[in-house]
C-alpha positions as CSV (number, residue, x, y, z in Angstrom):
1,X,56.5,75.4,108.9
2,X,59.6,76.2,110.9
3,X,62.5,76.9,108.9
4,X,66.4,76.3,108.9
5,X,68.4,78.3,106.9
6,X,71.0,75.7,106.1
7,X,68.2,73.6,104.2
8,X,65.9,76.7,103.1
9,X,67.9,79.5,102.0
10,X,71.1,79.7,99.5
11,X,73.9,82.4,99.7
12,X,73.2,84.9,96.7
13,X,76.2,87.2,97.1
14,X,78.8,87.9,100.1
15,X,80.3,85.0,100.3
16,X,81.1,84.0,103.9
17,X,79.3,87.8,104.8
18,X,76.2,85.8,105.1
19,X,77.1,83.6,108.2
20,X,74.1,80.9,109.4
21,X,74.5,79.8,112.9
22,X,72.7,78.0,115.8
23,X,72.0,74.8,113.7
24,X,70.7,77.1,111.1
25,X,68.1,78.9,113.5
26,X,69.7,82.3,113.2
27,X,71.9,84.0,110.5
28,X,74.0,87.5,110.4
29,X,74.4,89.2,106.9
30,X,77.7,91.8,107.1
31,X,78.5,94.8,104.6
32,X,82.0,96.1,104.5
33,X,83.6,98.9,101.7
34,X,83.8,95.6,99.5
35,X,80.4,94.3,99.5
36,X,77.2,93.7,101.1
37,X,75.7,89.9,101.3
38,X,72.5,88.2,100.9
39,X,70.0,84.9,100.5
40,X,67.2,84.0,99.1
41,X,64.9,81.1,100.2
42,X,65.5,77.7,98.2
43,X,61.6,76.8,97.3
44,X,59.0,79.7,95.5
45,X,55.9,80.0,97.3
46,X,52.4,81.0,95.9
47,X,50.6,82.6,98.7
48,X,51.0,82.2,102.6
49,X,52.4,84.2,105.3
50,X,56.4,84.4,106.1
51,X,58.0,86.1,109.1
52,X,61.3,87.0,110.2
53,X,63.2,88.3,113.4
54,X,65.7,90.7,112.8
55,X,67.3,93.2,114.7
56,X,68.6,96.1,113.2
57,X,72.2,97.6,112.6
58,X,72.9,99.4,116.0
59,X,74.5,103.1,116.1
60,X,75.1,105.0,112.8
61,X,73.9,102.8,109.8
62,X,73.2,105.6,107.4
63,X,73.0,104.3,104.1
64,X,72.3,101.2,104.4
65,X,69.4,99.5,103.5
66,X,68.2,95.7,105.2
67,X,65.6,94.1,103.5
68,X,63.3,91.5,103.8
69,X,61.0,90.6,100.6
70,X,59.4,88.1,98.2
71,X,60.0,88.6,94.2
72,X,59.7,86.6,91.3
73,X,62.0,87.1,88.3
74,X,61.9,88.9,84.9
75,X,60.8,91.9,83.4
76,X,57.5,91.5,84.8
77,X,58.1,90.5,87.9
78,X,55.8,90.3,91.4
79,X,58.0,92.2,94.8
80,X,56.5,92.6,98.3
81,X,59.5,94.9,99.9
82,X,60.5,95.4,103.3
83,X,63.4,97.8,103.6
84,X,64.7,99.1,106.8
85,X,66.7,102.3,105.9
86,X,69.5,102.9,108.1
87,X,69.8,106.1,109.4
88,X,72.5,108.7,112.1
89,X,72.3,107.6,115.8
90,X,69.6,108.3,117.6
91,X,67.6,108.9,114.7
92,X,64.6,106.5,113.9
93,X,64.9,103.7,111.1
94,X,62.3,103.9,108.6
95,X,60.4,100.8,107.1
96,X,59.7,101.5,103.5
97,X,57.1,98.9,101.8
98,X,56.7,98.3,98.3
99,X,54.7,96.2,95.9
100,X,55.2,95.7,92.4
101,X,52.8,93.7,90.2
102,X,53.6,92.6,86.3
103,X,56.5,94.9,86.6
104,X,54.2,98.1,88.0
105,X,55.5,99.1,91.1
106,X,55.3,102.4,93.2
107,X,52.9,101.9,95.6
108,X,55.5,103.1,98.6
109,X,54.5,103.5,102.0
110,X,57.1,104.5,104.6
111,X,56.6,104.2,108.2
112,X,58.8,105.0,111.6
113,X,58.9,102.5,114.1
114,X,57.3,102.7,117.3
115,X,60.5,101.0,119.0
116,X,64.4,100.6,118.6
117,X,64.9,97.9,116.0
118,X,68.2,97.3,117.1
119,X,67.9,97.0,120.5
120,X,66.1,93.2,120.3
121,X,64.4,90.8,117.8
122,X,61.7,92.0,116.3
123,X,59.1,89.6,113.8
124,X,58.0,91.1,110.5
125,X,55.6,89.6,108.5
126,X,53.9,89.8,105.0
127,X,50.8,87.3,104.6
128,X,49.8,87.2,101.2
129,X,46.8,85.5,99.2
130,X,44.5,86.4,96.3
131,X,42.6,88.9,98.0
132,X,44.8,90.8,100.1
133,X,48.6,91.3,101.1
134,X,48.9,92.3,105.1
135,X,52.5,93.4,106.0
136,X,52.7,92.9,109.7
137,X,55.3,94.0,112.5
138,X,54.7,92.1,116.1
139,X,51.5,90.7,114.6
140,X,51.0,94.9,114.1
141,X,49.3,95.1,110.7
142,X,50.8,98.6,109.4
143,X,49.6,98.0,105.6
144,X,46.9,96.2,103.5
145,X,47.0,96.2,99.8
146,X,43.5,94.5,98.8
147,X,43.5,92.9,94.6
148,X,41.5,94.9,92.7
149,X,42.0,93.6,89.7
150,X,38.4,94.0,89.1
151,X,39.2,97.9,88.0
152,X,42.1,96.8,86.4
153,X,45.2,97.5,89.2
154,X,47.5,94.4,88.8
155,X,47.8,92.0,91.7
156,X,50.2,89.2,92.4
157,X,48.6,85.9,91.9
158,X,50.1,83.7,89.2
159,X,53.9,84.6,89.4
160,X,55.4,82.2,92.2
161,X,58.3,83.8,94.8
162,X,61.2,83.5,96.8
163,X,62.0,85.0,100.1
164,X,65.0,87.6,100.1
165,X,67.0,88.5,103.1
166,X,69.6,91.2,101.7
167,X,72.3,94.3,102.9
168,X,73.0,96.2,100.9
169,X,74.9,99.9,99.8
170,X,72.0,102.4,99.1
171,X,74.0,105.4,100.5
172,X,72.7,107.9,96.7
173,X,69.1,107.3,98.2
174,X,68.4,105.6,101.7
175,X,69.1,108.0,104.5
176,X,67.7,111.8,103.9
177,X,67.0,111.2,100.2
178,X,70.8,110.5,99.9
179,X,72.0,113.3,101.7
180,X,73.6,111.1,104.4
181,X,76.5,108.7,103.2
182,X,77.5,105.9,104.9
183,X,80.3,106.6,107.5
184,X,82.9,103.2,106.5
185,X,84.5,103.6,109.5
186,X,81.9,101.9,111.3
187,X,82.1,99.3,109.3
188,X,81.3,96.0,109.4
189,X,77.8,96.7,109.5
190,X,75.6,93.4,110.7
191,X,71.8,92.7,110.7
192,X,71.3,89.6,112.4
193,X,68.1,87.2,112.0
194,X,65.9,84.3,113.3
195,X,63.0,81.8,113.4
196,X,62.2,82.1,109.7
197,X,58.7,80.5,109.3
198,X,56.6,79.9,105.9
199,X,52.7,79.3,106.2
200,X,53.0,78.7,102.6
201,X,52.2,76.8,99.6
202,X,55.6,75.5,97.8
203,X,54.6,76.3,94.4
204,X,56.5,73.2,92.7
205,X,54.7,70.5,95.0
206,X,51.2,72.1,94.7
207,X,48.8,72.3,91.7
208,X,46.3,74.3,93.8
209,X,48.4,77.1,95.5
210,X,45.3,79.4,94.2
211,X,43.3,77.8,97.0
212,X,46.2,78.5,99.8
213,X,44.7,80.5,102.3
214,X,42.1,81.8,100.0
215,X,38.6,82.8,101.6
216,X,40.4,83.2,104.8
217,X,40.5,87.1,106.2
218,X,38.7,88.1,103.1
219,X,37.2,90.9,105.8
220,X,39.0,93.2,108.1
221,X,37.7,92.5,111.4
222,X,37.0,95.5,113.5
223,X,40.4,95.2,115.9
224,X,42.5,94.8,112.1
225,X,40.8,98.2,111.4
226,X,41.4,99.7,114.6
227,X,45.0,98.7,114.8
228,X,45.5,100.6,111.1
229,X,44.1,103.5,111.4
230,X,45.8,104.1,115.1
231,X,49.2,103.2,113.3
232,X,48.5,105.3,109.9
233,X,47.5,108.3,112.2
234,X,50.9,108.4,114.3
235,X,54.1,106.2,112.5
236,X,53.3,107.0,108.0
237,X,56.3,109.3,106.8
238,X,54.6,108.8,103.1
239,X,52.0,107.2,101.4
240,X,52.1,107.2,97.3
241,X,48.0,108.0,98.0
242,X,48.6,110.9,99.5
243,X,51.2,112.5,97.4
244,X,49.9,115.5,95.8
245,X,52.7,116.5,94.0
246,X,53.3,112.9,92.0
247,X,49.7,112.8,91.7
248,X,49.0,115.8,90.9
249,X,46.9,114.9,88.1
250,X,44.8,112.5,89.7
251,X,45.9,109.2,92.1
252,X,46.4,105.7,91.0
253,X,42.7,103.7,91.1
254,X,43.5,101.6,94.3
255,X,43.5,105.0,96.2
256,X,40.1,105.2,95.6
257,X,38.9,103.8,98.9
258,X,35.5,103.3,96.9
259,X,36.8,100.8,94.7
């Protein structure tokens, strides 16, 4: 369904940073030296697909960090991340994905962009059922993380989620390992958004969100497969599965492409 943020999403911090316009079709979320602002999507959803245009912070937006993500709450908790780290002009943003499951995260994969984020809208996407997560830019798929709970990696599937739409201070980490702080005198930083839409199952309204979606896309289909390997070959900066050094002792089980 098309989605308004007026009657979708609630302010979570900012205040008046987070600024919905255009009868509630668009929104802009500001940082300043005082804060950063954010909102996060009334209803939790168990499985379906969500996207979101955004453009980017133009110009020098080292430090921060724009995200886009669906999490559950608790010690335990479910994530799907989308952060855009900010980065010096004329350098390319980085789009760091993360999932967590039960509370088990660090599964990163970091990726350039093949365009200028801040130049125009661009639609990101994570579609999300039992038996696979697809994160998606321009109907791009860039990542797949299949449930293999069958050799005991944890999946989300029981822990509904809200959408998050956040800006944020992450100057100790985001740009160049932290390296690069952010430079306040550009301040006020703005990421602006539009035409939210959730394919999903409201969890509160539906006894059988388990059956969202499921059985649909189990398979890859050969122009999926294509489209990932020819993005994984020229736009990953890092991939937890690759990363001998954290690994060194032998990777997670997922990165078995056997299993």
């Amino acid at each position: 369904m098309g989605g308004n943020f007026y009657t979708d999403f609630n302010i979570i911090f900012g205040d008046n940073r987070a600024n919905i316009q255009e009868g509630g079709t668009s929104m802009s979320l500001t940082m300043d030296q005082h804060s950063g602002s954010g909102m996060a999507s009334k209803n939790e959803y168990l499985f379906g697909r969500f996207d979101m245009q955004i453009k980017l912070i133009p110009n020098n937006s080292a430090g921060t960090v724009t995200t886009l993500y669906l999490s559950s709450i608790g010690s335990h908790h479910d994530e799907i991340d989308l952060e855009f780290l900010g980065n010096l002009s004329g350098d390319p943003y980085i789009l760091s994905t993360n999932l967590y499951a039960n509370g088990i995260g660090g599964r990163e994969m970091q990726f350039y962009l093949w365009f200028d984020p801040t130049e125009d809208f661009h639609t990101y996407s994570i579609d999300w059922n039992p038996q696979r997560i697809i994160i998606l830019v321009d109907n791009i798929p860039i990542r797949v993380f299949h449930n293999k709970e069958n050799i005991g990696v944890s999946f989300p599937t029981s822990q509904p989620m809200r959408v998050y739409t956040t800006l944020w201070d992450g100057d100790f980490w985001a740009t160049r390992g932290g390296q690069v702080k952010i430079d306040w005198s550009k301040a006020p930083f703005v990421a602006s958004f539009k035409n939210f839409n959730a394919n999903a199952c409201i969890a509160k309204l539906e006894a059988s969100c388990k059956d969202f979606n499921g059985g649909r896309n189990k398979g890859l289909n050969a122009q999926i497969r294509k489209q990932l390997k020819d993005i994984h070959s020229k736009w990953v900066v890092y991939d937890y599965c690759r990363d001998f050094i954290r690994f060194a002792h032998g990777f997670p089980s997922e990165c078995n492409k056997k299993s």
